[in-house]
C-alpha positions as a Markdown table, in Angstrom:
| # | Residue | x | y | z |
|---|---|---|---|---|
| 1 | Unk | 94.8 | -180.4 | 64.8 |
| 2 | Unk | 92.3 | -177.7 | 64.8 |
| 3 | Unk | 91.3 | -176.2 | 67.6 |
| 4 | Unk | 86.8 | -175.6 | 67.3 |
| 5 | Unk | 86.5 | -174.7 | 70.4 |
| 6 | Unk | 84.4 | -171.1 | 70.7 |
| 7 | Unk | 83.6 | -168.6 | 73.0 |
| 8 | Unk | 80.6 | -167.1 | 74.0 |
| 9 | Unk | 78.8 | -164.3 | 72.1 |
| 10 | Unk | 77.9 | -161.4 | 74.5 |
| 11 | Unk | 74.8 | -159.8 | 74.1 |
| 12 | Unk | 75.9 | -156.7 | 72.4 |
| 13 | Unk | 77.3 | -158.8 | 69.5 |
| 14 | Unk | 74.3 | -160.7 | 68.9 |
| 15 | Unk | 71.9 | -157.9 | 67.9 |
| 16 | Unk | 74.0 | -158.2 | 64.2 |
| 17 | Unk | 72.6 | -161.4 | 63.5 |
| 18 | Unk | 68.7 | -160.3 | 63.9 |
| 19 | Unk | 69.5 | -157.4 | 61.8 |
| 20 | Unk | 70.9 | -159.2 | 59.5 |
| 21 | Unk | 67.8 | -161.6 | 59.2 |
| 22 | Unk | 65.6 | -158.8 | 59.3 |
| 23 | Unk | 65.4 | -157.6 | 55.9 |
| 24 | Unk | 64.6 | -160.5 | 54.7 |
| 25 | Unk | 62.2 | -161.6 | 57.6 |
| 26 | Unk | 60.4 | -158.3 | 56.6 |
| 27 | Unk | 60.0 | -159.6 | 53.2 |
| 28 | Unk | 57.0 | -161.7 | 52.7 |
| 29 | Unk | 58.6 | -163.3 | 49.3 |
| 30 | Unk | 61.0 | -164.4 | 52.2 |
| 31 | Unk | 59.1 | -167.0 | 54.0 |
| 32 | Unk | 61.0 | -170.0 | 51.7 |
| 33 | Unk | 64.4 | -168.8 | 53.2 |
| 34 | Unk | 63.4 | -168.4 | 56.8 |
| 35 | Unk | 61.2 | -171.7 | 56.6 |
| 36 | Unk | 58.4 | -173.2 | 54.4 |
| 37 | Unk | 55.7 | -172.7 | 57.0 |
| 38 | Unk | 55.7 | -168.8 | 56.5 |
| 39 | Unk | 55.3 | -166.1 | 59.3 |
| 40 | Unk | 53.8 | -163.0 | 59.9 |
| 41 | Unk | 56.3 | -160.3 | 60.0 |
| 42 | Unk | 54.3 | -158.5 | 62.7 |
| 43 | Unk | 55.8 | -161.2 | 65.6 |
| 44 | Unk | 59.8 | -161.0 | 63.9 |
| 45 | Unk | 60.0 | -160.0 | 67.5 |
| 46 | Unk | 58.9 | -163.2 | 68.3 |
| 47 | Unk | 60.1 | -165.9 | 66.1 |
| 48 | Unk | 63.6 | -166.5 | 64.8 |
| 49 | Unk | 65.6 | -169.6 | 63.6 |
| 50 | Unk | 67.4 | -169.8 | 66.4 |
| 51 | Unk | 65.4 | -171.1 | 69.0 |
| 52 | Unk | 65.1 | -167.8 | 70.9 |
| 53 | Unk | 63.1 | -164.8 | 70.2 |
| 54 | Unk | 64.5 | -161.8 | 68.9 |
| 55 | Unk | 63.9 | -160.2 | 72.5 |
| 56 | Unk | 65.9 | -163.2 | 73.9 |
| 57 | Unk | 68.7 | -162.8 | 71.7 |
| 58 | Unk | 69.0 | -159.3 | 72.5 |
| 59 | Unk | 68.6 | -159.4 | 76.3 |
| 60 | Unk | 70.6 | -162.3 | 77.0 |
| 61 | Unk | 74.2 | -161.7 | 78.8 |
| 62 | Unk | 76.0 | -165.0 | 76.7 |
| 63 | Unk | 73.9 | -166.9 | 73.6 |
| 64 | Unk | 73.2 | -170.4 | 74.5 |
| 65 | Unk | 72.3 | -171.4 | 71.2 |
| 66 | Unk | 75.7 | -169.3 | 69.8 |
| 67 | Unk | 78.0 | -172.0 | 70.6 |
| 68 | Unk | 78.8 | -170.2 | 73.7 |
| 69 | Unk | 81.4 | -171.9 | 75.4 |
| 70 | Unk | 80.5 | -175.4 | 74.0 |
| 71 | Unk | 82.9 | -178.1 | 76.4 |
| 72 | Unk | 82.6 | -180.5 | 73.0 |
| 73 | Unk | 81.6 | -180.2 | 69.6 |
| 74 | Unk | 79.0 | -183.0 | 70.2 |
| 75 | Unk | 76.7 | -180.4 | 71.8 |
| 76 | Unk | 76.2 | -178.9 | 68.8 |
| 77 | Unk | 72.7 | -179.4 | 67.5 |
| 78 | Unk | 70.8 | -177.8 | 64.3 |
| 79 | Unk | 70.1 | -174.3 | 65.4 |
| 80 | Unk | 73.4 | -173.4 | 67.1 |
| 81 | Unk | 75.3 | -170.9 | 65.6 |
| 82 | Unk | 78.9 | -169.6 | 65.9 |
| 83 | Unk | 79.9 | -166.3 | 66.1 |
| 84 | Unk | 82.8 | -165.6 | 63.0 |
| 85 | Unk | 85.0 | -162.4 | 62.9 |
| 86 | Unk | 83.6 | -159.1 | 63.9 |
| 87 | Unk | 79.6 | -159.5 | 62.5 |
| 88 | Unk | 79.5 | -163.0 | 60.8 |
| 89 | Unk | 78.5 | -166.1 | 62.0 |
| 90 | Unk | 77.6 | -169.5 | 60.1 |
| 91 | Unk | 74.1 | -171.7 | 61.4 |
| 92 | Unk | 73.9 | -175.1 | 61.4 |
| 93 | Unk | 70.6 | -175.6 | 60.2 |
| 94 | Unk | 70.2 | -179.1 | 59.3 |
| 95 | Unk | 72.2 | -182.2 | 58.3 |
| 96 | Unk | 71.4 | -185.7 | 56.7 |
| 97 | Unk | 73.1 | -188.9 | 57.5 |
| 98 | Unk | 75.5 | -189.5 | 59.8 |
| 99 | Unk | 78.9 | -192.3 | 59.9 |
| 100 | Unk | 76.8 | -195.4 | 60.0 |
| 101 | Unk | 74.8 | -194.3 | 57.2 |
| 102 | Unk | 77.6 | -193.5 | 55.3 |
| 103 | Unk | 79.5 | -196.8 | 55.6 |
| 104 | Unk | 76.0 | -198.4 | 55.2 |
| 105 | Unk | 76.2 | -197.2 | 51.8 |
| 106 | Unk | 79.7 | -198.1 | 51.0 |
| 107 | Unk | 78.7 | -201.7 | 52.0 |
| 108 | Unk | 76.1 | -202.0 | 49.5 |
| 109 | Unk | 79.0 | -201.7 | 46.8 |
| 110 | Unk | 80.8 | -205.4 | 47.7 |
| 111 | Unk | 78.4 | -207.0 | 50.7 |
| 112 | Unk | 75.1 | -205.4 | 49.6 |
| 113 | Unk | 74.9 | -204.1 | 52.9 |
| 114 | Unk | 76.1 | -207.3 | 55.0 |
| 115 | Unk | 78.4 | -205.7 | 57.7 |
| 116 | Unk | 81.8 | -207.0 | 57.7 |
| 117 | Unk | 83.8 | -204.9 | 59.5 |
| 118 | Unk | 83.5 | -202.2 | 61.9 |
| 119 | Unk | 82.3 | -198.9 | 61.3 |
| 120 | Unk | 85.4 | -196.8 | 62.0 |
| 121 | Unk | 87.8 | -199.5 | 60.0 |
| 122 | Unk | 85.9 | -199.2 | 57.3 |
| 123 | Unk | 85.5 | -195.0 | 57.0 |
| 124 | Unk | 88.8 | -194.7 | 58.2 |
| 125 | Unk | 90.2 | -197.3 | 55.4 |
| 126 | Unk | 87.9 | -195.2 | 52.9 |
| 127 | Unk | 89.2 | -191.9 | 53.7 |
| 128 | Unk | 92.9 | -193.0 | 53.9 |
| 129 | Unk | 92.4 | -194.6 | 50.0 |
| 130 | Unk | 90.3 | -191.7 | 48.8 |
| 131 | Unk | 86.9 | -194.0 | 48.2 |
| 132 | Unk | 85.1 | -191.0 | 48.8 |
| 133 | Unk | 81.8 | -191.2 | 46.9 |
| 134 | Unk | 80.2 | -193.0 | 50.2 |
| 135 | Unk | 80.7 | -189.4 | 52.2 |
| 136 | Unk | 78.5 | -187.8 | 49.4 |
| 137 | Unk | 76.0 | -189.6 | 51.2 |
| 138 | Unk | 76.1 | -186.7 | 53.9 |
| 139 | Unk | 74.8 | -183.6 | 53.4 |
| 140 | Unk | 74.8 | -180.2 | 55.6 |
| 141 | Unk | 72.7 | -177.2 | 54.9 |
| 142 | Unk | 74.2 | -173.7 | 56.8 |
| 143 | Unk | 72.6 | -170.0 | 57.0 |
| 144 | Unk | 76.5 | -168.1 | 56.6 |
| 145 | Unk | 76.5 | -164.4 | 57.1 |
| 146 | Unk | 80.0 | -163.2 | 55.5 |
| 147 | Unk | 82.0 | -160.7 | 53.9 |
| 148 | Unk | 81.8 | -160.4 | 50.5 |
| 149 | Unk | 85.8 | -160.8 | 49.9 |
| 150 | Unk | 85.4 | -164.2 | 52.1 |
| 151 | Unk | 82.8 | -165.6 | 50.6 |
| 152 | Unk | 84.3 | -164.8 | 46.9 |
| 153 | Unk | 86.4 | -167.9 | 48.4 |
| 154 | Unk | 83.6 | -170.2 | 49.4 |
| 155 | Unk | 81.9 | -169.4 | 46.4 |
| 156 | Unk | 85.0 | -170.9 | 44.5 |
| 157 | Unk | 84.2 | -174.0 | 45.5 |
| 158 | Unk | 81.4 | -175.1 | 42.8 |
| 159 | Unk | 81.0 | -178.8 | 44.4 |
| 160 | Unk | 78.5 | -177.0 | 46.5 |
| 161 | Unk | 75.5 | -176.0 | 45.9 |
| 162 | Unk | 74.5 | -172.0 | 46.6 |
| 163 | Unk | 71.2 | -170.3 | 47.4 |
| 164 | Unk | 71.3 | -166.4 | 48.4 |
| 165 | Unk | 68.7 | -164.8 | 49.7 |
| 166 | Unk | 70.0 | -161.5 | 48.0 |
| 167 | Unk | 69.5 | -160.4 | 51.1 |
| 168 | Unk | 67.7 | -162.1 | 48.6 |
| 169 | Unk | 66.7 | -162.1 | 44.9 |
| 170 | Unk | 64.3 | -163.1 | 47.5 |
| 171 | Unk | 63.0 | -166.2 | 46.6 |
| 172 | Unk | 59.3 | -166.7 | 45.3 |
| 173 | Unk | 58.7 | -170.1 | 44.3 |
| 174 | Unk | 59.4 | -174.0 | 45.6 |
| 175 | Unk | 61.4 | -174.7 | 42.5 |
| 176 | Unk | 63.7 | -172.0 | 43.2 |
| 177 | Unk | 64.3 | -172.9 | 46.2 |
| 178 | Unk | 64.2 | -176.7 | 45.7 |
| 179 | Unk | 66.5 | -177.0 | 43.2 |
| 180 | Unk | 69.8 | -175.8 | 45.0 |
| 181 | Unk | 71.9 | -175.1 | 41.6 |
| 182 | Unk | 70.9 | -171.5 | 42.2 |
| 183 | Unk | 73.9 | -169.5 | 42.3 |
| 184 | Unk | 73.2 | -165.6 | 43.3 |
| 185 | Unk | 75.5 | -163.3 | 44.8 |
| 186 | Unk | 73.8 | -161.2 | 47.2 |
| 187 | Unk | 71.9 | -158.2 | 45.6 |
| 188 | Unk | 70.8 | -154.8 | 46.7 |
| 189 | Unk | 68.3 | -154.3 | 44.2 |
| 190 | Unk | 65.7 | -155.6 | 47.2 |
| 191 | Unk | 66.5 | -154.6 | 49.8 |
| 192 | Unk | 68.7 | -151.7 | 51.7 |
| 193 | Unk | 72.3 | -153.4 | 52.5 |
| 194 | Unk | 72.7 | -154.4 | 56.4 |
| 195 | Unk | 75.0 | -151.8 | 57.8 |
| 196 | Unk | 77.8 | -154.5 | 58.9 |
| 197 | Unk | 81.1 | -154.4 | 57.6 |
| 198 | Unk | 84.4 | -156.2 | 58.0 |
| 199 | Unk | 87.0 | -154.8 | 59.8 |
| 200 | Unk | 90.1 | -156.4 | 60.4 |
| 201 | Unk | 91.6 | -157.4 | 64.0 |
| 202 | Unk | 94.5 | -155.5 | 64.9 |
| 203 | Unk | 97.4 | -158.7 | 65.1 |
| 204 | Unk | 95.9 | -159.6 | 61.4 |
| 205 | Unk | 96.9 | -156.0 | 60.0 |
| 206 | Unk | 100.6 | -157.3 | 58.6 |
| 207 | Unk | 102.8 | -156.0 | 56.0 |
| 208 | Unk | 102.9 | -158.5 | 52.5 |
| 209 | Unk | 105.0 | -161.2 | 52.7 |
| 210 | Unk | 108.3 | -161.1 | 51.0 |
| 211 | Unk | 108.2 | -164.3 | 50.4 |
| 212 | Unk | 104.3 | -165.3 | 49.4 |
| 213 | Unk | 102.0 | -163.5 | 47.1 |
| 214 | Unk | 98.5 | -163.9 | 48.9 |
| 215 | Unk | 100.2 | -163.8 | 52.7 |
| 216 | Unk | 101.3 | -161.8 | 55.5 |
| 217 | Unk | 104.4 | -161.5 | 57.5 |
| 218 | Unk | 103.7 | -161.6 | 60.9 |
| 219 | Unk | 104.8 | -158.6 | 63.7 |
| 220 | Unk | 106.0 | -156.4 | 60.8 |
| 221 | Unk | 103.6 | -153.4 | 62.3 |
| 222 | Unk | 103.6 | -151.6 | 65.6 |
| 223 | Unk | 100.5 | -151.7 | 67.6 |
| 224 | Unk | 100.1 | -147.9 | 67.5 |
| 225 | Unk | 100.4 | -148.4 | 63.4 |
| 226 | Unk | 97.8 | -151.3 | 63.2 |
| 227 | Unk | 95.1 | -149.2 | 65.8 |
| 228 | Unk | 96.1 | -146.4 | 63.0 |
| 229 | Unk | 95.6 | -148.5 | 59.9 |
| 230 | Unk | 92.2 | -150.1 | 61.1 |
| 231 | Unk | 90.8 | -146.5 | 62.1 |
| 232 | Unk | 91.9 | -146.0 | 58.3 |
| 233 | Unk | 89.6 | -148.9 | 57.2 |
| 234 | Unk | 86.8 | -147.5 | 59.4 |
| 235 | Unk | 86.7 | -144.2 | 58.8 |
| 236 | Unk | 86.9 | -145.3 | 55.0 |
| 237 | Unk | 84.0 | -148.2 | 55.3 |
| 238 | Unk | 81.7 | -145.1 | 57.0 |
| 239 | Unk | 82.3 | -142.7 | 54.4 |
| 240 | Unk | 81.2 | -145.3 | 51.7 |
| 241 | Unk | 77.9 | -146.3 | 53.6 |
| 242 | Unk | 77.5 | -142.4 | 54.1 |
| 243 | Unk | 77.2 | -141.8 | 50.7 |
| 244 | Unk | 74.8 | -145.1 | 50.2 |
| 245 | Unk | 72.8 | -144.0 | 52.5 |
| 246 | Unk | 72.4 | -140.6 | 51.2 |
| 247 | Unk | 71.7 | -142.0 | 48.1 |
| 248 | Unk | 68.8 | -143.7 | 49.4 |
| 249 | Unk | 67.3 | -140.8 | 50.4 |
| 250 | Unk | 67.5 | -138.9 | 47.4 |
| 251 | Unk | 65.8 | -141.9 | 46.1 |
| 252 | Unk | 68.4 | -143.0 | 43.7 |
| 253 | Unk | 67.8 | -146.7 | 42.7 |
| 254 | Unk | 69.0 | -149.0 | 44.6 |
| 255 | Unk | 70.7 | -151.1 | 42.6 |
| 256 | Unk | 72.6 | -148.1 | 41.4 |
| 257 | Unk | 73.3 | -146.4 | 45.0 |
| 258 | Unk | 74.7 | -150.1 | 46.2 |
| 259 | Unk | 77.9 | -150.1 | 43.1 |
| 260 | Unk | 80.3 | -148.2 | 45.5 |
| 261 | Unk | 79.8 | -151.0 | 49.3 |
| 262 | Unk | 83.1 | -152.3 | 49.6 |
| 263 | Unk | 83.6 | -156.0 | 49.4 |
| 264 | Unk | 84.0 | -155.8 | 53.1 |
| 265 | Unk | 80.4 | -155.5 | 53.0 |
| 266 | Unk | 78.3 | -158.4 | 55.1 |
| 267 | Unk | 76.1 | -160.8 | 52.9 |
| 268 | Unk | 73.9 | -163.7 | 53.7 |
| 269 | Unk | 73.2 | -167.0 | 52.3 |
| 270 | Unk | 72.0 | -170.4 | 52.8 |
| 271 | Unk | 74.8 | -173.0 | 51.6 |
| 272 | Unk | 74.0 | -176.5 | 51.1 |
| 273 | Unk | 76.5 | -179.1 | 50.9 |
| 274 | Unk | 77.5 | -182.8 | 50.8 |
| 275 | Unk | 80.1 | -184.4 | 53.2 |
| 276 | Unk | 82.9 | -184.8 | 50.8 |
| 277 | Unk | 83.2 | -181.7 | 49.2 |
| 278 | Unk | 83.0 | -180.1 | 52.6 |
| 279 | Unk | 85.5 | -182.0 | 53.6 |
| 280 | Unk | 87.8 | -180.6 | 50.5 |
| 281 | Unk | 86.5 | -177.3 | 51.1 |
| 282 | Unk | 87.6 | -177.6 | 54.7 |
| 283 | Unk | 90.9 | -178.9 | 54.2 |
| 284 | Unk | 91.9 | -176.1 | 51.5 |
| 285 | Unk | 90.3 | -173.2 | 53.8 |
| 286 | Unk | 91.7 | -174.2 | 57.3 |
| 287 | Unk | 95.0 | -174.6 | 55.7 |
| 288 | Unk | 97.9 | -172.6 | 57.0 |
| 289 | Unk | 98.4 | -171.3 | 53.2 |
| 290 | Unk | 94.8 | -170.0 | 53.1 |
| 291 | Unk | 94.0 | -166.1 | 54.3 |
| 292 | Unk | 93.1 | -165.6 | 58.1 |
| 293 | Unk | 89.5 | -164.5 | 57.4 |
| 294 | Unk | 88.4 | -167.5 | 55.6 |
| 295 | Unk | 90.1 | -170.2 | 57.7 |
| 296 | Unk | 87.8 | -169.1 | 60.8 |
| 297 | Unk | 84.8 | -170.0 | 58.6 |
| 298 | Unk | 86.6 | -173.6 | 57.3 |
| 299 | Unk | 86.9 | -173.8 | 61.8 |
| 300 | Unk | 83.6 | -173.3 | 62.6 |
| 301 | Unk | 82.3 | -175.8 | 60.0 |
| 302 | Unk | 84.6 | -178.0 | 61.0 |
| 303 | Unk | 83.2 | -178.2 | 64.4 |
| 304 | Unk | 80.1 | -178.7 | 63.1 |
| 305 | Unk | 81.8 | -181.8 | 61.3 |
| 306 | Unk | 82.8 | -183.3 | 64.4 |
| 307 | Unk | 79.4 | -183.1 | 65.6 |
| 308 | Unk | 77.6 | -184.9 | 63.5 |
| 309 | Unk | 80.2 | -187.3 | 61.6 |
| 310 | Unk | 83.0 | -187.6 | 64.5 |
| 311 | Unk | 84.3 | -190.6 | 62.7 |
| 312 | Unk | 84.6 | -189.2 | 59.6 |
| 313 | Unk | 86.0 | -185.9 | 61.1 |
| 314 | Unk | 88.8 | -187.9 | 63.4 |
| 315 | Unk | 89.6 | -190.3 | 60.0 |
| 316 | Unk | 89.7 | -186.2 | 58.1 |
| 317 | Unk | 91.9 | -184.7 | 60.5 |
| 318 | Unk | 93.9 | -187.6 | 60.8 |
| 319 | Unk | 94.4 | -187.9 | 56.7 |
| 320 | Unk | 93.6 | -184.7 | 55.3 |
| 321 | Unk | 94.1 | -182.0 | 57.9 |
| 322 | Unk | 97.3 | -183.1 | 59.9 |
| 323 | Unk | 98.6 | -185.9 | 57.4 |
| 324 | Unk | 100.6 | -186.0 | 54.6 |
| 325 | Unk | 101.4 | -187.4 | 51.0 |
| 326 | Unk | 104.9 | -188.9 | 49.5 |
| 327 | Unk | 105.9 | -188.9 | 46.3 |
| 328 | Unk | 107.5 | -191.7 | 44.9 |
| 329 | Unk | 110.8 | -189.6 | 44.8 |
| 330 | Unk | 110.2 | -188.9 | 48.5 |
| 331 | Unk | 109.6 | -192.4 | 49.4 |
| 332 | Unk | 113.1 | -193.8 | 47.7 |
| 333 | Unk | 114.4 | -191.2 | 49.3 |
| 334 | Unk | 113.6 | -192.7 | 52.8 |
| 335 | Unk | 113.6 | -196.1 | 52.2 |
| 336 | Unk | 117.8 | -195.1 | 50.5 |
| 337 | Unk | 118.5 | -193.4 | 53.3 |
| 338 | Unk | 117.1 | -195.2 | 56.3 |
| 339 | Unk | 118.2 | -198.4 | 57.1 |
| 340 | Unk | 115.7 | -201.8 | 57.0 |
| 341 | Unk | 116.6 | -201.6 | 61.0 |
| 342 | Unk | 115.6 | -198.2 | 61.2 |
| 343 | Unk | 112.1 | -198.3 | 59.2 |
| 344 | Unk | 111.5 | -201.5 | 61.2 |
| 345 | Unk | 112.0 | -199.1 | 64.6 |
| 346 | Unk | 109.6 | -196.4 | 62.6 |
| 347 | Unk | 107.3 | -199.0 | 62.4 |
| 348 | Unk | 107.2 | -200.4 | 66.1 |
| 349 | Unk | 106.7 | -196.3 | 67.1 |
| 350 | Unk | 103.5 | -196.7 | 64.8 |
| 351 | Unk | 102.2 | -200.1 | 65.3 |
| 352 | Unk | 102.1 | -199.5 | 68.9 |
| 353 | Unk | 99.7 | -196.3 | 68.4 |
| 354 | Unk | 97.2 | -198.0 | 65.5 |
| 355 | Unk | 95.5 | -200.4 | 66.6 |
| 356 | Unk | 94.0 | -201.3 | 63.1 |
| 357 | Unk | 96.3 | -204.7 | 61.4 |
| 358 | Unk | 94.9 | -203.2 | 58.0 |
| 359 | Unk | 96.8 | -199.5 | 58.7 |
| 360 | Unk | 99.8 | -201.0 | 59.9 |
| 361 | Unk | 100.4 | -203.3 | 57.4 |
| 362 | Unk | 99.9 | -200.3 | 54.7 |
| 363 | Unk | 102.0 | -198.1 | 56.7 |
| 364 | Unk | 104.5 | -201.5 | 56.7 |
| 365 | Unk | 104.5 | -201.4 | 52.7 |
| 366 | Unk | 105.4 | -197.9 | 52.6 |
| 367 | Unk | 108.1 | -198.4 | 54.4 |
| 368 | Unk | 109.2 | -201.5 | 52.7 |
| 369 | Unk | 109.7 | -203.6 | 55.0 |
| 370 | Unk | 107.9 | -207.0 | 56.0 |
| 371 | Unk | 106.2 | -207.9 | 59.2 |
| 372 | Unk | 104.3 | -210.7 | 61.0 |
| 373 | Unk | 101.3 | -209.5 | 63.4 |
């Protein structure tokens, strides 16, 4: 299981996400990222996608609409936003669909539409036999403020579909923006860089594994040596936006004065997504395998998940996240090795947890073994 559960973001934490908005806010080309009804960027200090003004957000001592504290992920509503690493953050913005639409539409397929089972049998059965087009029928659309190196990782996933607003190529027409193929990395050439960068927490700076290519071995640094090594990235991080900066001034382009950010460098998009590849997104991202970094992005997304497909995200977790597959090697292996007495035991343990005949007869075949409900 993962836990979604967030904190609150204090006040002195949140002034990162106005700045972050405001370059683009600032840019009248803008108004299709922020929202279609436009805004004059006289009142920024005034209006903001987050329900709060700019004011609000700043003089606030904990961020109601931050996912501060939530007590469940169904509070979670289009406008909340969770705080992500030191700077980032990822907005819920808006969603289409939700479960009963979803096995509405899987219906049409073999009853056209004539409901013959219940909801949650019928995602659940969907999920566990990997019918997934139905959960294309969902969609989510996110504002994600990121590191550069993190979202190289999201951007992998091309099920999705990608519009930057380079802090943004800055996007000047309906089609643009309509059409949702657009893939931009975030671009300087607009606008100066937002002066956030990652830096990493001091239990995540960890030796390479000896054992995995793309890990970490845990504990394998002192606490003095990780305070050392971060100070290291920092002082390293300023030195490059010192010399950005300074090439500002001298009025050196800036798409030439940006080449030398590090990739720890903050960028913002707008990702829009169906169910189902989120769903595969999240399940390769929150995985134990995946780096640190990214798997608090795949967490907060997840919550948003549970909030407005809880269904689907309890039939996910239960198949995808914390389940498992067996190959047929593996299942000879078991059925050799236990006993028909013993499966039949396995079974009981199971049968008296599902209450679905459907799942425990499946689970009954896997086991080989025969049963009468």
């Amino acid at each position: 299981m993962i836990d979604t559960h967030f904190t609150a973001v204090p006040a002195d934490k949140s002034k990162h996400i106005v700045e972050a908005l405001a370059p683009v806010a600032m840019n009248p080309d803008a108004r299709y990222f922020l929202g279609r009804g436009g805004f004059d960027p006289a009142k920024l200090a005034e209006e903001t996608r987050f329900g709060l003004s700019v004011s609000q957000l700043l003089d606030k001592g904990a961020i109601s609409s931050l996912a501060g504290g939530k007590s469940s992920d169904s509070e979670y509503k289009p406008g909340d936003t969770i705080g992500v690493l030191n700077y980032g953050f990822v907005e819920y913005m808006e969603a289409m669909g939700d479960d009963d639409a979803i096995a509405d539409a899987a219906r049409t397929s073999y009853t056209g539409g004539k409901r013959t089972r219940s909801n949650e049998g019928l995602l659940r059965y969907l999920l566990r036999h990997q019918h997934t087009t139905p959960f294309e029928m969902g969609e989510f659309k996110f504002r994600v403020y990121i590191p550069i190196f993190v979202y190289r990782q999201m951007f992998r996933h091309r099920t999705a579909s990608q519009l930057e607003p380079e802090i943004a190529d800055c996007i000047t027409n309906d089609t643009a923006f309509q059409s949702f193929s657009v893939q931009n990395e975030m671009s300087g050439r607009y606008v100066e860089m937002p002066n956030h960068y990652f830096l990493p927490e001091l239990a995540s700076i960890q030796k390479q594994s000896t054992d995995n290519k793309q890990g970490r071995n845990e504990g394998t640094f002192s606490p003095a040596e990780q305070k050392a090594l971060r100070d290291k990235f920092q002082r390293e991080v300023g030195t490059m936006r010192q010399w950005y900066e300074a090439s500002l001034k001298d009025d050196v382009a800036k798409e030439l004065s940006r080449v030398n950010l590090p990739l720890s460098q903050y960028t913002l998009l707008i990702w829009k997504i169906d169910l189902k590849n989120l769903m595969h997104f999240i399940a390769l991202r929150a995985h134990g395998h995946a780096q640190y970094e990214v798997r608090e992005y795949a967490r907060a997304l997840l919550a948003f998940v549970r909030t407005r497909f809880p269904v689907t995200a309890s039939a996910f977790e239960d198949y995808m996240i914390s389940g498992d597959r067996f190959s047929r090697g593996e299942i000879e292996a078991l059925r050799t090795v236990l006993t028909e007495q013993q499966r039949e035991k396995v079974y009981q343990h199971f049968a008296e947890q599902v209450k679905n005949s459907r799942e425990r007869a499946e689970f009954a075949a896997k086991l080989g073994i025969t049963v009468k409900e």
